[in-house]
One Martini backbone bead per residue (centre of mass of N, CA, C, O) as a GRO file, in nm:
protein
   85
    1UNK     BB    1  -0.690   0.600  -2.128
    2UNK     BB    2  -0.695   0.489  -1.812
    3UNK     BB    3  -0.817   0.190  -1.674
    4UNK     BB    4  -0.901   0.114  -1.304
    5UNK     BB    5  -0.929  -0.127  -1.128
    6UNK     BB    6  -1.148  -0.126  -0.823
    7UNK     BB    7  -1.268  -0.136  -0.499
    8UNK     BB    8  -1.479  -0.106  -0.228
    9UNK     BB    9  -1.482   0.020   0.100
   10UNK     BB   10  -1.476  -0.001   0.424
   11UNK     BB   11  -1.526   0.284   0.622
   12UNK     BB   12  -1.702   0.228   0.841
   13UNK     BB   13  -2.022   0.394   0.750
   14UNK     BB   14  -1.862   0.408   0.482
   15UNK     BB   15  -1.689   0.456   0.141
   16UNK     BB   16  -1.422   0.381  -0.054
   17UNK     BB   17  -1.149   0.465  -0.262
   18UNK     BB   18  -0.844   0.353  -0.403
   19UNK     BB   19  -0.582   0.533  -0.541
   20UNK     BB   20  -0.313   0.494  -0.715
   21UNK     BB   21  -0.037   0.658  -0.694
   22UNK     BB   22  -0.016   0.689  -1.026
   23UNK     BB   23  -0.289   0.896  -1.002
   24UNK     BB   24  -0.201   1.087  -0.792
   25UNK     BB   25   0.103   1.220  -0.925
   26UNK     BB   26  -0.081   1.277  -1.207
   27UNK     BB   27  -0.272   1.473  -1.054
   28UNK     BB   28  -0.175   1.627  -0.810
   29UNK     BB   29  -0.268   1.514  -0.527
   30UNK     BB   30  -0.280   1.585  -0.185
   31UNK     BB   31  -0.518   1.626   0.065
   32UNK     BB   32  -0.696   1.691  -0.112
   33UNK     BB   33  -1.043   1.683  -0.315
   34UNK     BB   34  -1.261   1.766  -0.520
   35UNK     BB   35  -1.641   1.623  -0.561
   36UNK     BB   36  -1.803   1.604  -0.861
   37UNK     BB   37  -2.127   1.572  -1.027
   38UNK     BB   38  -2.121   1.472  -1.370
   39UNK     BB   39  -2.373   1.322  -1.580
   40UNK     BB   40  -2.307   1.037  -1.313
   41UNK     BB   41  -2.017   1.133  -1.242
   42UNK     BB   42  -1.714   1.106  -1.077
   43UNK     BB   43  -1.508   1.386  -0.968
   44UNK     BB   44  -1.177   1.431  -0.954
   45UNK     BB   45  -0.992   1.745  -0.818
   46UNK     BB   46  -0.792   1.956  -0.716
   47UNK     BB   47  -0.728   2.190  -0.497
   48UNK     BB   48  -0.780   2.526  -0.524
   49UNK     BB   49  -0.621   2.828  -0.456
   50UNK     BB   50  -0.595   3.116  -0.632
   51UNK     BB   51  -0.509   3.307  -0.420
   52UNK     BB   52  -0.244   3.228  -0.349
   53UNK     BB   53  -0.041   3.494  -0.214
   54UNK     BB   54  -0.156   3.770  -0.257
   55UNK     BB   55  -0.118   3.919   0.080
   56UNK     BB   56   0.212   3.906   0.013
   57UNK     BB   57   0.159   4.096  -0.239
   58UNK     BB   58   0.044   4.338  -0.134
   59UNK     BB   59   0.237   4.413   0.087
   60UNK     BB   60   0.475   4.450  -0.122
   61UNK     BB   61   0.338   4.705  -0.249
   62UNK     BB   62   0.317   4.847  -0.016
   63UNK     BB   63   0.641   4.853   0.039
   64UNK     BB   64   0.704   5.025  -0.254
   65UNK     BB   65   0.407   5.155  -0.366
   66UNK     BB   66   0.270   4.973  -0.601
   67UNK     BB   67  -0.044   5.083  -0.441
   68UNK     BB   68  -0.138   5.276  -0.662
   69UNK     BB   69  -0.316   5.479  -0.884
   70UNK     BB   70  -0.305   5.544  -1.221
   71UNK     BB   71  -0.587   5.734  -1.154
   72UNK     BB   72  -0.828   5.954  -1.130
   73UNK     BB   73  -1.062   6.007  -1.031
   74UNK     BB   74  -1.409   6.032  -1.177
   75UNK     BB   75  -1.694   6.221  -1.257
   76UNK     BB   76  -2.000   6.230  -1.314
   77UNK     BB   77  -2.321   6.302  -1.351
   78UNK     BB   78  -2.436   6.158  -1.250
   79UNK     BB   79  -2.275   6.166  -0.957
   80UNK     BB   80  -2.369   6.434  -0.920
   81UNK     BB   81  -2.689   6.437  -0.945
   82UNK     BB   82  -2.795   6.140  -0.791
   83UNK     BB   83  -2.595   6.057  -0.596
   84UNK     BB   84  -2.625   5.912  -0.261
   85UNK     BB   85  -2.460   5.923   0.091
   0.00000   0.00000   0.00000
């Protein structure tokens, strides 16, 4: 593990703190990141953005056809007799 002291610095009425260029590019920290609280301690990571690219890729999928369902839908008894549209 590396321990790095630094500064607590003043930024307005705000406080922040620098870090060193070789700990933003080991972790991989872009323009973003969040800061959660856990155990007493502040957690810095990378903002993920799971579903990224996802609308470009399903537009991919419906201009081949590959967004079609692979079974026909079925109903059941509850289906037929208990469900209200």
């Amino acid at each position: 593990m590396n321990i790095v002291h630094t500064q607590i610095v003043k930024i307005g009425n705000s406080r922040g703190v620098r870090l060193p260029k070789l700990l933003i590019d080991q972790m991989g920290f872009n323009k973003e990141v969040e800061i959660v609280v856990q155990r007493g301690q502040l957690v810095l990571r990378p903002v993920t953005h799971p579903r990224y690219g996802w609308e470009e890729q399903f537009l991919a999928m419906a201009k081949h056809g590959d967004d079609k369902m692979l079974d026909q839908p079925t109903s059941t008894q509850w289906d037929r007799s208990e469900w209200k549209w």
